[in-house]
C-alpha positions as CSV (number, residue, x, y, z in Angstrom):
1,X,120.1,55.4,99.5
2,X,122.8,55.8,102.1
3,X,120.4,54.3,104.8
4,X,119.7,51.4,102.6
5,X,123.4,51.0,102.6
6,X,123.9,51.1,105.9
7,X,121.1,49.3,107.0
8,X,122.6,46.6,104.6
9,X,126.2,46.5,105.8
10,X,124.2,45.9,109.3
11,X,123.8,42.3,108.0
12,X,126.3,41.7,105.5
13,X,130.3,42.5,105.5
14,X,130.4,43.1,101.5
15,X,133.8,44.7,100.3
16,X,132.6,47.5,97.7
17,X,128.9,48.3,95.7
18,X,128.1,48.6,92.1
19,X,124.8,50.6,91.6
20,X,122.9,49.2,89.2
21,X,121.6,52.1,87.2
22,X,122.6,52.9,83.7
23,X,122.6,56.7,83.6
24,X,123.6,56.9,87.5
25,X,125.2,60.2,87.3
26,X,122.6,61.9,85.1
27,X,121.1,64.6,87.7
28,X,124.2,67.1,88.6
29,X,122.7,68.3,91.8
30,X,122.4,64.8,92.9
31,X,125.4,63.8,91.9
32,X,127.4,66.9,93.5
33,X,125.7,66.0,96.9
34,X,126.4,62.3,96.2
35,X,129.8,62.6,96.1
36,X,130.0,65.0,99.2
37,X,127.9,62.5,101.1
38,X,128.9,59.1,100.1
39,X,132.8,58.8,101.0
40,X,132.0,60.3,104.6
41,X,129.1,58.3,105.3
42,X,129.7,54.9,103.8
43,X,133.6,55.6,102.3
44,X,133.6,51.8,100.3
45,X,134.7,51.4,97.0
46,X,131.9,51.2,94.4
47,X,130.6,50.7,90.4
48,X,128.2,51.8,88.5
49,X,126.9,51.5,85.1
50,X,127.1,54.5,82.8
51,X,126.1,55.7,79.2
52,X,128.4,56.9,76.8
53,X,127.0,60.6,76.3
54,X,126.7,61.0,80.3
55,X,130.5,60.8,80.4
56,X,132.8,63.8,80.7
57,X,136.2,64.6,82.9
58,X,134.4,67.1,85.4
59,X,132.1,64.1,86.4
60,X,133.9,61.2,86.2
61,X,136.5,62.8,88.7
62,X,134.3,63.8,91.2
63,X,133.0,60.4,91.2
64,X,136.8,58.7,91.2
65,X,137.2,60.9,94.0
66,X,134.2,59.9,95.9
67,X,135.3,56.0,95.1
68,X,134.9,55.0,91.5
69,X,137.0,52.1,91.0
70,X,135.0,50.5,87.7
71,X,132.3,51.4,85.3
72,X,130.0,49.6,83.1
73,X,129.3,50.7,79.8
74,X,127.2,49.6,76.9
75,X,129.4,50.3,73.2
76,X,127.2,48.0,71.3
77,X,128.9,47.5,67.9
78,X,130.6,49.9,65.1
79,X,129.4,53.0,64.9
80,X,127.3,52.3,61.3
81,X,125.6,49.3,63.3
82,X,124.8,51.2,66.9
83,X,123.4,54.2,65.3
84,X,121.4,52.1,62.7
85,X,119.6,49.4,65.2
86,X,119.8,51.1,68.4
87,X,119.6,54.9,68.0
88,X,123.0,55.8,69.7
89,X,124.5,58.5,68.1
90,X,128.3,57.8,69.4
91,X,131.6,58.1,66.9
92,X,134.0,55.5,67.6
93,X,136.7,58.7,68.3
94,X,134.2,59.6,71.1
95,X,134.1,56.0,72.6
96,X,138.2,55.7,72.4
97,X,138.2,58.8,74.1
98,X,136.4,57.7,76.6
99,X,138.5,55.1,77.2
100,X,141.2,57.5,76.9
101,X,139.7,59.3,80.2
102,X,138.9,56.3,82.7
103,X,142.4,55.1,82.1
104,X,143.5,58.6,82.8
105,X,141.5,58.6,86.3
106,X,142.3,55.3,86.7
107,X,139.1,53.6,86.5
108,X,138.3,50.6,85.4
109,X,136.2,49.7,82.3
110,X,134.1,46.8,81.6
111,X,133.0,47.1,78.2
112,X,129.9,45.6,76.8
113,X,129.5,44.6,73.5
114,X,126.6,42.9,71.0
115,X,126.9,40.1,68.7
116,X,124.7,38.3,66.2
117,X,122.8,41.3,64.9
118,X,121.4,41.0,61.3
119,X,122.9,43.8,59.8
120,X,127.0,44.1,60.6
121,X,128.9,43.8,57.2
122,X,132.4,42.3,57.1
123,X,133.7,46.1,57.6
124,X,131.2,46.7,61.1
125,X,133.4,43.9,62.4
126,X,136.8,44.9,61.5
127,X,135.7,48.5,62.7
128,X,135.1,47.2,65.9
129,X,138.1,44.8,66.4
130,X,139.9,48.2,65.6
131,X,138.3,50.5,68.0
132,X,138.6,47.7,71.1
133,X,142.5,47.4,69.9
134,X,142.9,51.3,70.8
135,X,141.5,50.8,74.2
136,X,144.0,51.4,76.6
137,X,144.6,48.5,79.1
138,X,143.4,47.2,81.5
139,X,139.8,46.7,80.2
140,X,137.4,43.9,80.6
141,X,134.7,43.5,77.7
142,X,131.4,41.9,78.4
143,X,129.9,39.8,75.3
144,X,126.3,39.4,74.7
145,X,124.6,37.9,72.0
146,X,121.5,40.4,70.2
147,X,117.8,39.6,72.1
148,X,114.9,40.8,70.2
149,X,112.3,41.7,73.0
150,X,108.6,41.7,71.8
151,X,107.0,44.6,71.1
152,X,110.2,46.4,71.6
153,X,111.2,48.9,69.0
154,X,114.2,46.8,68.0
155,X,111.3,44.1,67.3
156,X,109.8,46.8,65.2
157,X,112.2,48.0,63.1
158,X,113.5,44.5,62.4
159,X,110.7,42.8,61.4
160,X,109.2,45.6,59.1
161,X,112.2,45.7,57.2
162,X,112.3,42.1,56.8
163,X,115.4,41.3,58.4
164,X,113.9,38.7,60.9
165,X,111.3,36.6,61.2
166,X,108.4,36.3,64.2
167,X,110.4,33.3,65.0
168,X,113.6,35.0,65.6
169,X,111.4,37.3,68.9
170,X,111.5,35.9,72.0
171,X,108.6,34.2,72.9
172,X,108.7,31.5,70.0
173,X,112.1,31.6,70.4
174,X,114.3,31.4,73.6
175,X,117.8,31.9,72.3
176,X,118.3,34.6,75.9
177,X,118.2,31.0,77.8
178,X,121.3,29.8,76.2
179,X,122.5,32.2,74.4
180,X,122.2,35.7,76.6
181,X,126.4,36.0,76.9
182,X,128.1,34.4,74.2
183,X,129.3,31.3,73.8
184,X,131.5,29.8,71.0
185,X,129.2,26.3,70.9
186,X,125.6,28.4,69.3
187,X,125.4,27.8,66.0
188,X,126.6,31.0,64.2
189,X,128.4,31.9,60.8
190,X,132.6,30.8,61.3
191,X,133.5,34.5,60.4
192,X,131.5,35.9,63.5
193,X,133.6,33.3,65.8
194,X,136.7,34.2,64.3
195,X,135.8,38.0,65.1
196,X,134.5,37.0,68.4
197,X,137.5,35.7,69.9
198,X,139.7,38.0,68.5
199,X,138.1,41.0,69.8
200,X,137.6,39.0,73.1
201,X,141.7,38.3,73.3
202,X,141.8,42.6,73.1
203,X,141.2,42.8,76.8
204,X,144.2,40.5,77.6
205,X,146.4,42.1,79.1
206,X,149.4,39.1,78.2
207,X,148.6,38.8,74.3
208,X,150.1,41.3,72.5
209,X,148.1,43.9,70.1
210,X,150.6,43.5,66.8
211,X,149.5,39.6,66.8
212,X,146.0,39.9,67.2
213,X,146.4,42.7,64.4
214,X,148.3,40.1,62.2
215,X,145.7,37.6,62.7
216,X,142.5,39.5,62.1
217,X,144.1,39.6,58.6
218,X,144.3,35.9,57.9
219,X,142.0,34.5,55.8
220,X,142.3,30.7,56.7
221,X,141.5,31.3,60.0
222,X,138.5,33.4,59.1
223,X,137.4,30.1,57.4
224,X,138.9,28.0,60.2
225,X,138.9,30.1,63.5
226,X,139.2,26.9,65.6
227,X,142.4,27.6,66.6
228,X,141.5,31.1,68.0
229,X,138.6,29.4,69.9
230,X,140.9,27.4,71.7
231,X,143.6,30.2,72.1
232,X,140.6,32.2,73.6
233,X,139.3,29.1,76.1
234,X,143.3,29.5,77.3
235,X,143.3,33.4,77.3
236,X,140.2,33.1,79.5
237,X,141.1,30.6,81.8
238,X,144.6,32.8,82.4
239,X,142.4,35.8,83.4
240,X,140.2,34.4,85.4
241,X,142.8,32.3,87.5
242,X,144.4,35.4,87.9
243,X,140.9,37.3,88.7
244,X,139.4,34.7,91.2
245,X,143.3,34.7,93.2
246,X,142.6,37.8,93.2
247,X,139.2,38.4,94.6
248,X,139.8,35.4,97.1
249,X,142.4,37.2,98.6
250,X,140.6,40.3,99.4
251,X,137.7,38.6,100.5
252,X,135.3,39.3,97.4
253,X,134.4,35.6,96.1
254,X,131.2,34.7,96.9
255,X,129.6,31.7,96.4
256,X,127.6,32.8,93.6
257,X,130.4,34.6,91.7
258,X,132.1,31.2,92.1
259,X,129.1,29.4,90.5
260,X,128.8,31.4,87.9
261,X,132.3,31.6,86.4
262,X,132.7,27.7,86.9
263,X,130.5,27.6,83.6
264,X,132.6,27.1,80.9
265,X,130.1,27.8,78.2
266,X,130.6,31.6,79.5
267,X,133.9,31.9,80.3
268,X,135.1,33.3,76.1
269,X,133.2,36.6,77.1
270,X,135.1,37.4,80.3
């Protein structure tokens, strides 16, 4: 891997590497000779994708050490919902301490959530606005909206118990086309948007946590969350101003990170 990478850098001047690979630091041996290896031969910051279980202090340091700046890492839903449809066994206590921990190393989360699953109850969403609330800042959260793969377990488990149809798999249907990271303008019940850009707002960093408290208990806006849609648009276009500043200054905006965050259909899940 370290060849590949500099074979790589032998053609292109990139800035830092995220490794793609959702339980990167899974094998201890490698990982011990990884991060012995990997600051003295290539030495660039980098990010990698991560699963909740995997993570523990002992780890996650030697990789912060070895140039960790970011992690990505799936949370799902509540607790009730991940267990139930996806078979992840995580307490929400676990995941905040988790959080606890990268802001303690000082690594950077990216959080990455799924909506528009048939079985979240009115208390699933509250219990997830509340564990994002207790995630200490900075954080970015990464919305997707629920993809029912055929022949996939999820496919399964769904359709046996009734809760979709065969036209709700893809194939028939092709919601991932449009609908892969949320966007406010899919049809969906008005008490999943008002959830969905509140819990989006969390990761801002300039709206304060008592008002987005106050306003998850509002029932007109439950009923009528266009005003949060558009105080999320704003919220979004604030970060990402700030972000792409940011990124230009050191160097980091390519052409096809510009292209992709000029969507506007995608910009409430930053």
């Amino acid at each position: 891997m370290v060849e590949e990478i500099k074979a790589a850098r032998s053609h292109w001047d990139f800035k830092r590497i995220r490794f793609d690979d959702e339980v990167f630091n899974f094998q201890k041996d490698w990982l011990v000779e990884f991060c012995d290896l990997y600051p003295k031969a290539i030495g660039l910051p980098f990010e990698i994708f991560i699963e909740p279980k995997l993570v523990n202090e002992e780890r996650m340091s030697m990789l912060r050490d070895a140039g960790l700046v970011s992690v990505y890492m799936g949370i799902q839903s509540s607790e009730r919902v991940t267990g139930h449809l996806y078979d992840r066994r995580v307490k929400n206590s676990n995941i905040n301490d988790i959080a606890e921990l990268y802001h303690r190393l000082g690594v950077k989360p990216h959080f990455q959530l799924i909506f528009d699953d048939p079985v979240s109850t009115e208390e699933d969403k509250r219990a997830l606005f509340e564990m994002v609330s207790k995630f200490p800042r900075p954080f970015d959260l990464y919305l997707f909206s629920m993809t029912v793969v055929p022949c996939s377990e999820l496919n399964h488990k769904l359709l046996q118990s009734g809760l979709i149809s065969e036209y709700d798999i893809e194939g028939l249907n092709t919601k991932v086309f449009y609908q892969h990271r949320v966007n406010l303008k899919y049809p969906r019940p008005v008490e999943d948007t008002f959830w969905i850009s509140l819990i989006q707002m969390l990761s801002k960093d300039f709206i304060p946590r008592p008002a987005l408290r106050a306003l998850s208990k509002s029932e007109f806006l439950k009923k009528h969350p266009w005003p949060l849609i558009q105080a999320a648009h704003a919220a979004n276009f604030v970060k990402m101003g700030t972000t792409v500043t940011k990124m230009a200054k050191n160097g980091e905006l390519t052409k096809t990170l510009w292209r992709r965050w000029a969507n506007l259909d995608t910009i409430i899940t930053t």
